[in-house]
C-alpha angles and dihedrals in degrees: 000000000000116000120236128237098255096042081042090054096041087050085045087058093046101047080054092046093052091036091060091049083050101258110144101159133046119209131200107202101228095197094201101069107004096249123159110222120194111201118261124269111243128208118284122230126229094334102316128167109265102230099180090061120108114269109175116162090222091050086090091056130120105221137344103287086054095055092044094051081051093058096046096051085051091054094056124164082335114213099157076116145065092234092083100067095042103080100289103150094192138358112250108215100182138270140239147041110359084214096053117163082195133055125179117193124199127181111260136317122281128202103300092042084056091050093046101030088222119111113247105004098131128079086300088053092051090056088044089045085052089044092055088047095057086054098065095256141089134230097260089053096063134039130246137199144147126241084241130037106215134049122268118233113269080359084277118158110297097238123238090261093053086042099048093052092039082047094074093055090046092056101045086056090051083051101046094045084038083206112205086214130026115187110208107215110204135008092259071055101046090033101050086040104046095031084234124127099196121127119263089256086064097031088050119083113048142032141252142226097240115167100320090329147094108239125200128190130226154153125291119252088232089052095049085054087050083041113022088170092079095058088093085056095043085055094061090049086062096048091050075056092043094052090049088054095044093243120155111247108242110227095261142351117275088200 
């Protein structure tokens, strides 16, 4: 069905609204198969500029490491959120190799992220670190980042607001590394990623088409210190990983 030229204009303001806070892309969460839809270009008219086009700023980049260091320049000293005005010291963009075959994606930075400005480097990233190591690989081979970019407040839950602006930024880095394999660590992770709102018991097991890769849930390395009785289900969910990226499966976990 063809817009009309009122409803056109007012998405137009809109597309610009959402381009100045940094928002290039907008994403529809399809619940059935986890698949990110962008809405459809329509025709221009006489020459017009196509607003609905992407128009990312690292799409003129010339690798991976390019397009990240974009983003980050459009992030900025991001403050499209509340989160800047309650205690963040510092934004943490994300860490590792800019080629990753694998991605794994957590929910925000706590304390000792703030402090460092690098995702999981605290007691949680010790055990991650350990996780990665049991996989055959090591921290600088993957790429790590958080659903949001700046520390909530008392490390509570990031709020669906807080979520949904961090997401797009999220979602350009997935595109610029193009991961095999992203591990979701955490359900705020798995839920935010995959639009759905099921337990981990429901979200764990299996993968997941997500944007060009094959996407796995799992535990979060704080809850298997509060649990460390999950770690032998969290490493099922990485060899699950493991399998997707062809690696050989060591004898036993040294998590």
């Amino acid at each position: 069905m063809p817009l009309g030229p009122k409803l056109r204009e007012h998405i137009a303001e809109r597309v610009r609204y959402y381009r100045e806070l940094g928002i290039y892309d907008l994403y529809r969460r399809e619940v059935a198969n986890a698949v990110v839809a962008r809405a459809p270009s329509p025709p221009s008219a006489g020459g017009a500029e196509d607003l609905f086009a992407p128009a990312r700023p690292e799409s003129r980049a010339g690798d991976p490491a390019d397009a990240l260091r974009i983003i980050r320049e459009d992030l900025g000293d991001c403050t499209r959120c509340v989160l800047h005005r309650q205690g963040r010291k510092q934004i943490v963009f994300g860490v590792g190799n800019p080629q990753a075959e694998l991605m794994f994606v957590g929910e925000g930075p706590g304390a000792d992220e703030d402090e460092q400005g690098e995702p999981f480097v605290g007691r949680a990233g010790q055990l991650l670190n350990k996780m990665i190591a049991a996989m055959g690989l090591r921290r600088e081979d993957v790429y790590i980042a958080n659903v949001v970019k700046c520390r909530p407040p008392g490390n509570r839950t990031p709020e669906r607001e807080e979520c949904d602006t961090c997401s797009s930024f999220l979602m350009r880095q997935i595109d610029a590394i193009g991961p095999r394999v992203i591990v979701a660590l955490g359900a705020v992770a798995a839920r935010n990623l995959l639009g759905l709102n099921d337990s981990m018991a429901s979200l764990r097991g299996r993968t997941y088409d997500f944007r060009g890769s094959r996407l796995i849930v799992t535990y979060h390395p704080a809850f298997l210190l509060r649990d460390p009785r999950q770690k032998g289900e969290a490493w099922k969910d990485l060899q699950i990983a493991m399998r997707e990226l062809g690696l050989p499966a060591p004898r036993k976990s040294s998590s």
